[in-house]
Backbone as JSON, one array per atom type, in Angstrom:
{
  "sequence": "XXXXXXXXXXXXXXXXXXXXXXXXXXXXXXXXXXXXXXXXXXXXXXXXXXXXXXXXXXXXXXXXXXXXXXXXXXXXXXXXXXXXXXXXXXXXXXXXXXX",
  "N": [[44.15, -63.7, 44.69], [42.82, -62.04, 42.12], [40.44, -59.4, 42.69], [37.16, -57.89, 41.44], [35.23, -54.51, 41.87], [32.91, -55.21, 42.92], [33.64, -57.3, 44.98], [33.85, -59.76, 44.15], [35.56, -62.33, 42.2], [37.97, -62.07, 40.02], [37.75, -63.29, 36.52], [39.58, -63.84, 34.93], [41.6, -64.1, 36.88], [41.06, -66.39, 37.9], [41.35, -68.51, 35.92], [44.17, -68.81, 35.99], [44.08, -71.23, 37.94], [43.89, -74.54, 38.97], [40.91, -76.43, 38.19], [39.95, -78.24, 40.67], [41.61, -76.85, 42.85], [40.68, -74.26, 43.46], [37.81, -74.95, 44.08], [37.97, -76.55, 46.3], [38.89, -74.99, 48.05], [38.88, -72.91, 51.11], [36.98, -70.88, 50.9], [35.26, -71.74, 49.18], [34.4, -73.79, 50.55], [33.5, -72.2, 53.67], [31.04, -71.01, 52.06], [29.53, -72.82, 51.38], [28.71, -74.38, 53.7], [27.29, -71.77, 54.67], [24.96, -72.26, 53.28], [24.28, -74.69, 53.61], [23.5, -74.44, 56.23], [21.4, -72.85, 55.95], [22.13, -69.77, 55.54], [21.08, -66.84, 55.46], [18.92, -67.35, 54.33], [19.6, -68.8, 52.23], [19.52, -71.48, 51.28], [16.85, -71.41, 51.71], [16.06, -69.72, 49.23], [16.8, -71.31, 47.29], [15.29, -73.92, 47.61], [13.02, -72.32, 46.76], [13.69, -72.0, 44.21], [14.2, -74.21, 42.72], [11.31, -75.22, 43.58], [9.58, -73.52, 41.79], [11.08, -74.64, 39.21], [10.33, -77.06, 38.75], [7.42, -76.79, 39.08], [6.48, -75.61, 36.65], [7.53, -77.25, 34.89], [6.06, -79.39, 35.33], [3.94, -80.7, 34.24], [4.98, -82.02, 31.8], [5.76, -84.62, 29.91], [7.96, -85.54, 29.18], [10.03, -84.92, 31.18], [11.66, -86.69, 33.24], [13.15, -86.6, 35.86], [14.87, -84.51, 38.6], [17.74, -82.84, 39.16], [18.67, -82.08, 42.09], [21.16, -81.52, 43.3], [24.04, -81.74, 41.97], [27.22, -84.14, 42.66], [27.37, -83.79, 45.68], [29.73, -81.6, 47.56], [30.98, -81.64, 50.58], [31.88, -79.63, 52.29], [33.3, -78.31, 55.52], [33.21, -80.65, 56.45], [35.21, -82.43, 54.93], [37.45, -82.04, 55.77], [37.97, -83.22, 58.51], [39.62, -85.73, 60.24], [38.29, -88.23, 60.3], [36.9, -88.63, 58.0], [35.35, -90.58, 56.62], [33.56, -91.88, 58.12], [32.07, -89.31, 59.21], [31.1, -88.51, 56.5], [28.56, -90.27, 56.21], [27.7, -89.24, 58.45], [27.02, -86.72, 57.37], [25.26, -86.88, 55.25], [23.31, -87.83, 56.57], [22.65, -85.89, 58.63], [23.01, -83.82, 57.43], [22.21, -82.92, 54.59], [20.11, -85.05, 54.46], [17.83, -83.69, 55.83], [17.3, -81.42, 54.28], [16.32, -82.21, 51.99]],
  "CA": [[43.42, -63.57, 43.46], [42.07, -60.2, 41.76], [39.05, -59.4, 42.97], [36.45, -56.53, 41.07], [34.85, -53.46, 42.7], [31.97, -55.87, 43.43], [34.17, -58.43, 45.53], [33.83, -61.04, 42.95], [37.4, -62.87, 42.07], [37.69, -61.58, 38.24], [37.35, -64.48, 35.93], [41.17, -64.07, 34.48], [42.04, -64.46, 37.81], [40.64, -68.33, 38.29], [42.1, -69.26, 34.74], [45.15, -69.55, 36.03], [44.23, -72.09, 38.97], [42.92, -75.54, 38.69], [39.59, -76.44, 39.08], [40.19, -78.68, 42.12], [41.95, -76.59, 43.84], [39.38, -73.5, 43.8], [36.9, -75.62, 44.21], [38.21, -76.86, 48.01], [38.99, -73.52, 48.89], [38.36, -72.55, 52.7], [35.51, -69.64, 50.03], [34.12, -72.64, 48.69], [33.51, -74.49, 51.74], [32.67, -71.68, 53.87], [30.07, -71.2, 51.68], [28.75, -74.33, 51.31], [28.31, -73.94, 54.88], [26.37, -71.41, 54.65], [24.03, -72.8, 52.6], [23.72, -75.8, 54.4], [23.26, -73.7, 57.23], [20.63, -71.64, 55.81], [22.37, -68.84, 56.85], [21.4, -65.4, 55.04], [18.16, -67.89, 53.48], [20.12, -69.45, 51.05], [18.2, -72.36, 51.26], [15.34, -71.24, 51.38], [16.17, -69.21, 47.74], [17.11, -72.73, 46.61], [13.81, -74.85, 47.72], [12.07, -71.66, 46.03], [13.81, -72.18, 43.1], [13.64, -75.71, 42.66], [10.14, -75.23, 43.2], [9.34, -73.08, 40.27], [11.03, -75.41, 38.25], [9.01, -78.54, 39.34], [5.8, -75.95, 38.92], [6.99, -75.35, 35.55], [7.76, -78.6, 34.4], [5.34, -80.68, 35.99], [2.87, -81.78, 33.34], [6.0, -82.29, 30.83], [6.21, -86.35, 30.13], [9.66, -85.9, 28.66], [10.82, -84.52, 32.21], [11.68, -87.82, 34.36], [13.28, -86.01, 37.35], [15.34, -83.34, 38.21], [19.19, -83.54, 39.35], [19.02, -81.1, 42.69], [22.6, -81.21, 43.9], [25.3, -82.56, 41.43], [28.34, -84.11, 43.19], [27.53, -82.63, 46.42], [30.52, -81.14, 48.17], [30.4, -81.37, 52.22], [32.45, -78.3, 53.26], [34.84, -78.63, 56.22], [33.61, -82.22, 57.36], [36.4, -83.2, 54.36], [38.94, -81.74, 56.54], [37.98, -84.0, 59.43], [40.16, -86.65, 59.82], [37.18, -89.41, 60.57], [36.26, -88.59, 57.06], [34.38, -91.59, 56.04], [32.33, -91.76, 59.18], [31.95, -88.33, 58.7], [30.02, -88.71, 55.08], [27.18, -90.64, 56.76], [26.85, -88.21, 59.19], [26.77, -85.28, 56.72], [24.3, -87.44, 54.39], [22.06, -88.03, 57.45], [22.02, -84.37, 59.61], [22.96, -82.13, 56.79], [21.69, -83.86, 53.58], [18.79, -85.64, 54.22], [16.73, -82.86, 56.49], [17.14, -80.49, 53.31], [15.37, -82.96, 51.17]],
  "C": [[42.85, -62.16, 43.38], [40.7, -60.21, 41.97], [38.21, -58.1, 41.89], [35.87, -55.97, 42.09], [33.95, -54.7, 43.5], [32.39, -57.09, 44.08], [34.35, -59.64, 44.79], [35.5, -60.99, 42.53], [37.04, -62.57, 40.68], [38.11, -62.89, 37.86], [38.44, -64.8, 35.45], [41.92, -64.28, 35.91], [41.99, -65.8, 38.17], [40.66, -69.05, 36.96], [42.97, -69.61, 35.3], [45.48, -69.98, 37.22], [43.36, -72.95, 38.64], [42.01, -75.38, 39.29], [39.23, -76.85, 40.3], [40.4, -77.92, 43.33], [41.24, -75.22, 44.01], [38.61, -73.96, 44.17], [36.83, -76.32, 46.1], [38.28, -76.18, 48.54], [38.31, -73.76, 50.56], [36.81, -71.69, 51.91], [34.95, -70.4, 50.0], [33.52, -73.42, 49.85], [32.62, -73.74, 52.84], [31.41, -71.2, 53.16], [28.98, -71.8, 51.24], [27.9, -74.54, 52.99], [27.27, -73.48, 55.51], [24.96, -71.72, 54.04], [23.91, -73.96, 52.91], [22.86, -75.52, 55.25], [21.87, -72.61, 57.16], [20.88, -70.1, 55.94], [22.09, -67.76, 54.97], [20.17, -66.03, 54.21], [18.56, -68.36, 52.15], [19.77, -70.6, 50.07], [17.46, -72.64, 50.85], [14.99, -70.6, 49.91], [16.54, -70.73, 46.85], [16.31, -73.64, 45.91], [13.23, -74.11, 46.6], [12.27, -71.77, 44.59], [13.55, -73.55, 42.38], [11.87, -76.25, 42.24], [9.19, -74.62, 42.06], [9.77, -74.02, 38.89], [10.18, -76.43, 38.01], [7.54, -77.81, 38.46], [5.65, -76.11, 37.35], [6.78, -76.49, 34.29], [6.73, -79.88, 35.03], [4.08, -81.86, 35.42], [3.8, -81.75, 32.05], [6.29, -83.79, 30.75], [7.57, -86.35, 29.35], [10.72, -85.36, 30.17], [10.32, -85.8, 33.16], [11.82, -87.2, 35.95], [14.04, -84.59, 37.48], [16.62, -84.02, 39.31], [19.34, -82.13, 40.48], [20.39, -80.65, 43.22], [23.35, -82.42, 43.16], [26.54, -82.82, 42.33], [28.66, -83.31, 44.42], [29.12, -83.18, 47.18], [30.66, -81.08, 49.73], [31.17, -79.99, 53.0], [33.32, -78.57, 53.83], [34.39, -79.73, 56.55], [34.57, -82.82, 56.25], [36.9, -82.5, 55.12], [38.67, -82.76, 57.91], [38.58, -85.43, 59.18], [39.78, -88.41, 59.98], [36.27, -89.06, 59.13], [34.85, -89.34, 56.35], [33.24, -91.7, 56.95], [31.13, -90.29, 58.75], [30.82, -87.86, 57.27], [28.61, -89.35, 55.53], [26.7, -89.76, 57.64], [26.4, -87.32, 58.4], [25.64, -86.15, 56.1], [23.06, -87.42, 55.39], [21.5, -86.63, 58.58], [22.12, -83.3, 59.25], [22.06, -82.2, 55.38], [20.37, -84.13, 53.51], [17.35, -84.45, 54.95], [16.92, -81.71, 54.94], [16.42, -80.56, 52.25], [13.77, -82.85, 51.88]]
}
């Protein structure tokens, strides 16, 4: 894929690949990774954000909850071939300590 000066994959470049299959990428998971991982405070820019919203929104009675991770993604434990096991673990030692 075409990348710009600024490493970024140019945007006519990921037109013409499904969403799926960008989306599994080895990019996408290593980076999911990382941000599981905290690694580079990714995280921690996350929580912080999260938390501004909350701050923000917090005496709003039309705001029920908030939706922190849509459809999360687990990274490389889908490539493990104990997959299903696998999902409880990620839910319980990558998942739930982030909450």
């Amino acid at each position: 894929m075409q990348k710009e000066k600024s490493g970024l994959v140019e945007l006519e470049s990921c037109r013409g690949h499904k969403f799926g299959k960008l989306y599994t990428s080895a990019q996408v998971r290593n980076g999911l990774e990382d941000f599981y991982n905290n690694k580079h405070g990714l995280f921690d820019g996350y929580l912080d954000f999260w938390t501004h919203v909350a701050e923000q929104f917090k005496d709003n009675q039309f705001v029920l909850g908030y939706d922190l991770m849509n459809e999360v993604y687990p990274g490389h434990a889908i490539l493990k071939d104990t997959f299903e096991e696998t999902t409880e673990e990620f839910d319980r030692f990558v998942l739930q300590p982030l909450y």
